[in-house]
Every structure is written in structure tokens, then in C-alpha cells.
C-alpha positions as CSV (number, residue, x, y, z in Angstrom):
1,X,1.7,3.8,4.4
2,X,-1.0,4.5,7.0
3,X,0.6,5.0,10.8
4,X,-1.8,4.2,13.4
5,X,-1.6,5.7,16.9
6,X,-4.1,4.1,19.1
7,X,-4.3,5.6,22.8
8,X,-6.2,4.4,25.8
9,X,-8.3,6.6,27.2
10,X,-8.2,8.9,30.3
11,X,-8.7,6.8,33.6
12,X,-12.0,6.5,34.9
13,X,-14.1,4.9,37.9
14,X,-14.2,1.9,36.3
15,X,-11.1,0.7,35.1
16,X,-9.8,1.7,38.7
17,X,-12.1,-0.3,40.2
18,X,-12.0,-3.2,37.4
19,X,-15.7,-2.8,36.9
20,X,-16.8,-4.3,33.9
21,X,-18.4,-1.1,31.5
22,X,-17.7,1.2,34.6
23,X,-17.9,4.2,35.4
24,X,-17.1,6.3,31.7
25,X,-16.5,9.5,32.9
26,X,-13.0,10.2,32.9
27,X,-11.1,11.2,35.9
28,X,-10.2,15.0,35.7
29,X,-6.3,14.5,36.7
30,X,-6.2,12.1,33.8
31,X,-7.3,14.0,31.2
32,X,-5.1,17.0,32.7
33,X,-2.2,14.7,32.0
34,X,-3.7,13.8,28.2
35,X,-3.2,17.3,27.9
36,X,0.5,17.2,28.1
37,X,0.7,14.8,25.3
38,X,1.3,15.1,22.4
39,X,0.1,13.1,18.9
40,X,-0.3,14.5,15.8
41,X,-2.9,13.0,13.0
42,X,-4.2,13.7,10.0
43,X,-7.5,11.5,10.9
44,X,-8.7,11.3,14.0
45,X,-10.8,8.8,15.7
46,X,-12.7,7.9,19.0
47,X,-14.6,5.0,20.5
48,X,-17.7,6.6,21.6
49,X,-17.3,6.2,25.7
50,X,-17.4,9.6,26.8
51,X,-13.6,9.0,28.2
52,X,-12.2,8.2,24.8
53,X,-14.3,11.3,23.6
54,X,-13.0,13.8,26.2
55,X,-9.4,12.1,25.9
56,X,-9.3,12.6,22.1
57,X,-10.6,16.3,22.9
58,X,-8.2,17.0,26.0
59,X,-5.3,15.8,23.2
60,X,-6.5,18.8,20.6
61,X,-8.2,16.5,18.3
62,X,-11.6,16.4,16.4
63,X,-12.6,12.7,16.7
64,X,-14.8,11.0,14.6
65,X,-16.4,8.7,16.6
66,X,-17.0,5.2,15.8
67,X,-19.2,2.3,17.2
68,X,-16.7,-0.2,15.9
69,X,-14.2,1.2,18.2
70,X,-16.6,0.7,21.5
71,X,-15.1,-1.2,24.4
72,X,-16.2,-5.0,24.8
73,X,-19.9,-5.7,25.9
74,X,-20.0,-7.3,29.2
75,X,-24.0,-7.9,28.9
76,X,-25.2,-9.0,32.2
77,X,-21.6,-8.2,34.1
78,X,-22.3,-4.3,33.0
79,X,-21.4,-2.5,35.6
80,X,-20.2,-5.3,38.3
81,X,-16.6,-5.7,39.8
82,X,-14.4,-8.2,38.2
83,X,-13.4,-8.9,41.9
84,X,-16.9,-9.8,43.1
85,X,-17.8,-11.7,39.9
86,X,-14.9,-14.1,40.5
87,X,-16.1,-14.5,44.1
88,X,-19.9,-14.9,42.8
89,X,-19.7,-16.5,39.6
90,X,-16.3,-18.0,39.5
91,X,-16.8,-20.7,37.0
92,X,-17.9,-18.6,34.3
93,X,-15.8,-16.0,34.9
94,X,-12.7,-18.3,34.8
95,X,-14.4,-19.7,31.4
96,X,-14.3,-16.5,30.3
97,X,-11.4,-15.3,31.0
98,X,-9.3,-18.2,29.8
99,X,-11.3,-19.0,26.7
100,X,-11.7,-16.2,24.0
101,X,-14.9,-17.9,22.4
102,X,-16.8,-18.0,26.0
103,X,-18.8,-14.6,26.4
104,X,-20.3,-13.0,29.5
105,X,-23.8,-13.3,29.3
106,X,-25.7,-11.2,26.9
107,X,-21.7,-10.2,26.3
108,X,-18.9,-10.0,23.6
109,X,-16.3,-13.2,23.4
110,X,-12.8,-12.2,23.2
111,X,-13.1,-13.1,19.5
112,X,-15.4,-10.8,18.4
113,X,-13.7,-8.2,20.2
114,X,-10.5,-8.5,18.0
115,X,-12.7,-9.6,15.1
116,X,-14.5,-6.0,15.3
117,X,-11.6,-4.0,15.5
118,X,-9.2,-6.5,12.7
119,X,-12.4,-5.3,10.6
120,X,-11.9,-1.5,11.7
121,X,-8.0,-1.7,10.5
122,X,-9.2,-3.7,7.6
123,X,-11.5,-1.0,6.8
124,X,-8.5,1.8,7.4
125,X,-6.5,0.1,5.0
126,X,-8.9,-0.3,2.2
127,X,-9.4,3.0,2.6
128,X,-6.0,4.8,2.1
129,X,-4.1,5.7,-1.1
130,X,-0.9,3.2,0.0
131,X,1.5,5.7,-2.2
132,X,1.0,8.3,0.3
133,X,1.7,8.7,3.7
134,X,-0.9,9.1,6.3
135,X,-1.0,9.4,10.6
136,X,-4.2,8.5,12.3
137,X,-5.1,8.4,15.6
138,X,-7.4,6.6,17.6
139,X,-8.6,6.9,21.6
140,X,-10.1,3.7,22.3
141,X,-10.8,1.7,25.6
142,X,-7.3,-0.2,26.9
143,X,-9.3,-3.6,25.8
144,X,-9.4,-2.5,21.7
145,X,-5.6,-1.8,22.1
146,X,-5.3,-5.2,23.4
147,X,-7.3,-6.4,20.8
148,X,-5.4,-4.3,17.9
149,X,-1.7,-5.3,19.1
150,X,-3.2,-8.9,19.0
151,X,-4.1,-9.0,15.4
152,X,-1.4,-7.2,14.2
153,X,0.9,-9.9,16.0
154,X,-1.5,-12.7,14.9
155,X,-1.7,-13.8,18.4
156,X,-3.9,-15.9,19.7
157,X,-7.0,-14.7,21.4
158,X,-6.2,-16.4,24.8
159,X,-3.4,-13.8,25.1
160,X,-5.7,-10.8,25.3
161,X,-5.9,-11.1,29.2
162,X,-1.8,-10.6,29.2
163,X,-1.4,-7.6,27.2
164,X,-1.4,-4.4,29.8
165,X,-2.6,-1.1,29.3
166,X,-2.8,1.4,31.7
167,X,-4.6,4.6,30.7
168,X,-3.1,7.3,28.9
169,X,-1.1,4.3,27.3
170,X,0.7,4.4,23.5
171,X,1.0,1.7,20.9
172,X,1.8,2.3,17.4
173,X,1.0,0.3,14.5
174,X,1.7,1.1,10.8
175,X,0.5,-0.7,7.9
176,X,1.9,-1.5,4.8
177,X,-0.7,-2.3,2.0
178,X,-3.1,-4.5,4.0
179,X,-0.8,-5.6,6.7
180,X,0.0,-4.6,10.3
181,X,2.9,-4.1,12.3
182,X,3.5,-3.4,15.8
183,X,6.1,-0.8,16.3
184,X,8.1,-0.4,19.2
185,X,9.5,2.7,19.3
């Protein structure tokens, strides 16, 4: 049985100021509290945003760091406020918020967000010996939790903009053979 651990990363510029790709560098007090924390793994993972990076390392782990595992590409909306976007292009950015196969610009849809990372846990599974017991963890961007807790409750896309996570955030999943559980603990 593989246990997963998946923790947001450290706060940063960005997700304080819902910019879309903010800001990555994590805020210092943030990764001061990672440091308190405490996870144990026998793999470690990271996406590769310098947050999840310098979360995974404030935590005492030796990430391997994984494309798969990025945050959501916003293409064009990079770097702009969600606030401002909404004022500017509110159309589309009602589309895409409300409909997981609409895509910023240049962008990711919702479902290939949760596609990508149902292909990472896929991946995880194939991957362990399912007689023995194994603890990963992953520090990811707060939008790949969303998108993990979503396919292992075989929700429905549209619900990624109602799952919360704050930075710093837990959310454990364990998988037994090739399917996921959320578990609340």
C-alpha cells in the first residue's frame, strides 16, 4: 500500500495576491513555519516551482523534482491578477472558471490539470510493490492538490474551483493496488 502525502507549498507573492503563475519565491515566514512540520517519506517528491523546492527542503527532504507535478499553465494570464482579469476579460475568465475544458489562452483546461497529475498517481502506483508498505511525499502547488483530491474522489472537474488550499496545507491519500482514497485523518 503506497501512502501519499501531498503538501502545498510555502506562501508566495503570488498566491497572496491571486496572480496567476506569481511570484514563486516563497515567503521566508512560510517556509520558517514548514520547518516546524513534520512528514516523513520514504520517496520524496517536488513540483519544480522554486516554492515547492524550498518547501520540500525547509521540511528535511531530498525532492525529486518532477515536471508532471508543475502548477497549471495560465499562458497568456502568466503573471496577471485574477482580480483585474475578471474586470478586463470577464467573459473568458468566467468561461474558465466555470467550465474545466475552457483554457486560458496559450493555457492548461482544468482537465488536463487533473488528467496530468491522475497520470502521475497512475504512474506511482504502477510503480510500487503493492505487498509492501511505502510513504511518499509530494510538495506541489495548492492547484495539483485540488486536482489530486479530485480524482481520487472521482469528482467532477467543475469542482476544482471549490476545493481550498491554503499554503502549508495537508491531504493524504493512500492507494490500494491502482486505486485512491482520500483520507481524512
Amino acid at each position: 500500500m503506497t501512502t501519499l502525502t501531498l503538501v502545498a507549498h510555502a506562501l508566495t507573492p503570488g498566491l497572496r495576491g491571486l496572480v496567476l503563475g506569481g511570484e514563486p519565491a516563497p515567503d521566508p515566514a512560510s517556509l520558517e513555519t514548514a520547518r516546524e512540520l513534520k512528514v516523513a517519506a520514504d520517496l520524496a517528491y517536488a513540483g519544480p516551482e522554486p516554492a515547492a523546492i524550498l518547501t520540500a527542503e525547509a521540511l528535511g527532504l531530498q525532492p525529486v523534482v518532477l515536471g508532471a507535478l508543475r502548477d497549471r499553465e495560465y499562458g497568456e494570464w502568466t503573471g496577471r491578477d485574477l482580480e483585474d482579469l475578471l474586470a478586463t476579460e470577464t467573459d473568458a475568465v468566467s468561461a474558465w472558471l466555470e467550465r474545466p475544458h475552457t483554457a486560458p489562452p496559450g493555457g492548461e483546461t482544468a482537465n488536463d490539470l487533473i488528467a496530468r497529475v491522475a497520470d502521475w498517481l497512475g504512474d506511482l502506483t504502477a510503480d510500487a510493490d503493492h505487498s509492501a508498505r511505502r510513504t511518499v511525499v509530494a510538495v506541489v502547488h495548492p492547484a495539483v492538490v485540488r486536482a489530486a483530491v479530485l480524482y481520487a474522489l472521482d469528482a467532477p472537474a467543475e469542482s476544482l474551483r471549490h476545493v481550498d488550499v491554503r499554503p502549508l496545507a495537508k491531504v493524504t491519500l493512500s492507494a490500494h493496488a491502482t486505486s485512491w482514497s482520500l483520507n481524512l485523518h
